[in-house]
Structure formats: C-alpha cells, structure tokens
C-alpha positions in Angstrom: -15.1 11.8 -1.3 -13.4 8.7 0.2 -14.7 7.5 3.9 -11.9 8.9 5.0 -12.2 12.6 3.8 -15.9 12.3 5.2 -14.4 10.9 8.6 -12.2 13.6 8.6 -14.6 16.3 7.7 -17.2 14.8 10.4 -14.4 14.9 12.9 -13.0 18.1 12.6 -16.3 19.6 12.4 -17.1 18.1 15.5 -14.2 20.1 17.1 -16.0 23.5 15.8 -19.4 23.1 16.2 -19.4 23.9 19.7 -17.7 27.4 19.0 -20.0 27.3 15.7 -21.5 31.0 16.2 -18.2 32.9 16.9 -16.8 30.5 13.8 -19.0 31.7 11.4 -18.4 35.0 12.5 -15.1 34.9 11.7 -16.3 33.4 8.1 -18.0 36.3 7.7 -15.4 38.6 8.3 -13.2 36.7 6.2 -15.5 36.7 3.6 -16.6 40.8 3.5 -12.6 41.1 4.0 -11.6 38.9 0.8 -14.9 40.5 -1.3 -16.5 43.7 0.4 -19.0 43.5 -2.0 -20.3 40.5 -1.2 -21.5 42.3 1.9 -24.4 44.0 -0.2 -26.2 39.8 0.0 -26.8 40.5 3.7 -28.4 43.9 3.4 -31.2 44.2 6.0 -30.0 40.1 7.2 -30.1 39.7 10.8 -26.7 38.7 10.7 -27.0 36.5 13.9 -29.6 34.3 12.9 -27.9 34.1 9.4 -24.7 32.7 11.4 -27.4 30.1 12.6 -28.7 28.7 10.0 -25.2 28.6 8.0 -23.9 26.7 11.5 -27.1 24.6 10.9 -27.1 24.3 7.0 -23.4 22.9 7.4 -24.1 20.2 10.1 -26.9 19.4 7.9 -24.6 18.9 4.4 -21.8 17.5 6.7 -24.1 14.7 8.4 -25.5 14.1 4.5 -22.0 13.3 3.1 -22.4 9.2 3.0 -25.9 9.6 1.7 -24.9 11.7 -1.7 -28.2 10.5 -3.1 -30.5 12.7 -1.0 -28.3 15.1 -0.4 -26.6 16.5 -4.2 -30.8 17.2 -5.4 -30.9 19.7 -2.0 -27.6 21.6 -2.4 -28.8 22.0 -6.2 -32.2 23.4 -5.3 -30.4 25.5 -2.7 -28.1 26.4 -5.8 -31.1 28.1 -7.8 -32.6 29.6 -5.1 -29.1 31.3 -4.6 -28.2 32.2 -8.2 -32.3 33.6 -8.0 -30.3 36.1 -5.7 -27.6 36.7 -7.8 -24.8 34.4 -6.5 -22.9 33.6 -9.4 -19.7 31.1 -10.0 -17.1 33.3 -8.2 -18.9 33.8 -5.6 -18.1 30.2 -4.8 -14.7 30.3 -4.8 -14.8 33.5 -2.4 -16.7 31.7 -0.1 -14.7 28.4 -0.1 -11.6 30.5 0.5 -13.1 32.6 3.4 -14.3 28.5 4.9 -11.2 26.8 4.9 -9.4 29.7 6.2 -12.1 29.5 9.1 -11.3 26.2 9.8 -7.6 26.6 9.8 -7.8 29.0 12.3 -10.4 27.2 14.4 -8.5 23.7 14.0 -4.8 24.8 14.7 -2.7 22.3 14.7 -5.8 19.6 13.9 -5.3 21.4 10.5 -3.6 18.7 8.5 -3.0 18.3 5.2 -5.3 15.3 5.1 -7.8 17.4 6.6 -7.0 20.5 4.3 -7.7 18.1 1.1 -11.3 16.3 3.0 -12.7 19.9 3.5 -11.2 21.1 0.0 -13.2 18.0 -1.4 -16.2 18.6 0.8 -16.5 22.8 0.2 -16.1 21.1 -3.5 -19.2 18.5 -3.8 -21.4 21.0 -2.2 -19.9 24.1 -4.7 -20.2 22.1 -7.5 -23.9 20.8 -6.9 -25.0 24.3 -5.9 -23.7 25.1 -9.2 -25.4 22.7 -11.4 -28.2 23.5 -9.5 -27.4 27.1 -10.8 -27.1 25.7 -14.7 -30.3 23.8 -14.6 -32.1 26.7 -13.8 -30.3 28.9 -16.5 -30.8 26.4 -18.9 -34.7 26.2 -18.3 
C-alpha cells in the first residue's frame, strides 16, 4: 500500500468509527445477504459483542498498516485460527465484498475512487496474509 492508500484508509475509517456498531451491523447483513450460509460461523455468537471485537480487530489492522512487519505474522495467525474453523478462500472474497459495500454506504460521497482502490488494497493485505496464514497451516 502507498502512504497515501493508508492515509486514505486511516481517514475514512476515522469517519466510521464513531457509527462503528451500527456499521458492522450492516456488514453483517450484507454479508448473510450475499452468502446465507455463512451465517452457520456465528451459531450460538453473541452477535453484539462479535460486532465489537470486528469494530476493534479493524482499528487494530488499520492503525498497524505503516508497521507491516508486526502486523502480516498477526493477521496470518488469525488466518489459521480461522481456516481451524473452516473459513476457506471464498470466504474472503464474500467478506471483502460485504466490507466495501459497508463503507460505500457509510462514506457517501467520501467514497472516492482513490478511496475505493486504498480499502480494495487494504481488505487485500489483510485477505491475503490471513490466507497464507491459512497455507502454512495446511502445509504443516
């Protein structure tokens, strides 16, 4: 990602976080809309506090982005404890889809195409690392 896409990212994010619980909400929806069967993950999840560590566990990945080097060995651990769960590669792509329609709707007209790409390269890094992560732990 350049400084830019992360400057964007951070900003933008900014501009959700303080609506972060209703935003994630709507992810969700999104989400169980685009893939109802994803919705057999949450099973017996108190779907609240899930919203808040997702709110949380995005801040934290967001805040990490200039500091790759502590942050890519995280999101691949994360990665294996996912795929432990069954997460496999599609479920990636369902879930970036369901985030950057979240954040178009949240953003409005702050939904540029600059800021389309930044988050397109940001849901990206993280995907990809959680799925290395996923690989490693297949390989072993």
């Amino acid at each position: 990602m350049t400084p830019q896409q992360i400057q964007d990212v951070t900003r933008t994010w900014a501009m959700v976080a303080p609506t972060a619980d209703a935003a994630v909400a709507l992810f969700y929806e999104r989400l169980f809309a685009i893939d109802p069967a994803l919705r057999a993950f949450f099973a017996g999840t108190d779907l609240p506090a899930q919203r808040r560590k997702l709110a949380a566990a995005l801040a934290t990945v967001l805040g990490g982005l200039d500091r790759l080097d502590a942050l890519l060995p995280a999101l691949a651990d994360l990665g294996r404890r996912h795929a432990r769960l069954g997460v496999v590669d599609r479920h990636y792509d369902r879930v970036g889809e369901a985030l950057l329609w979240t954040l178009e709707q949240g953003l409005g007209a702050a939904w540029t195409d600059d800021v389309h790409a930044a988050w397109v390269a940001a849901y990206g890094l993280v995907a990809d690392a959680m799925r290395t992560g996923d690989d490693a732990r297949l390989a072993a």
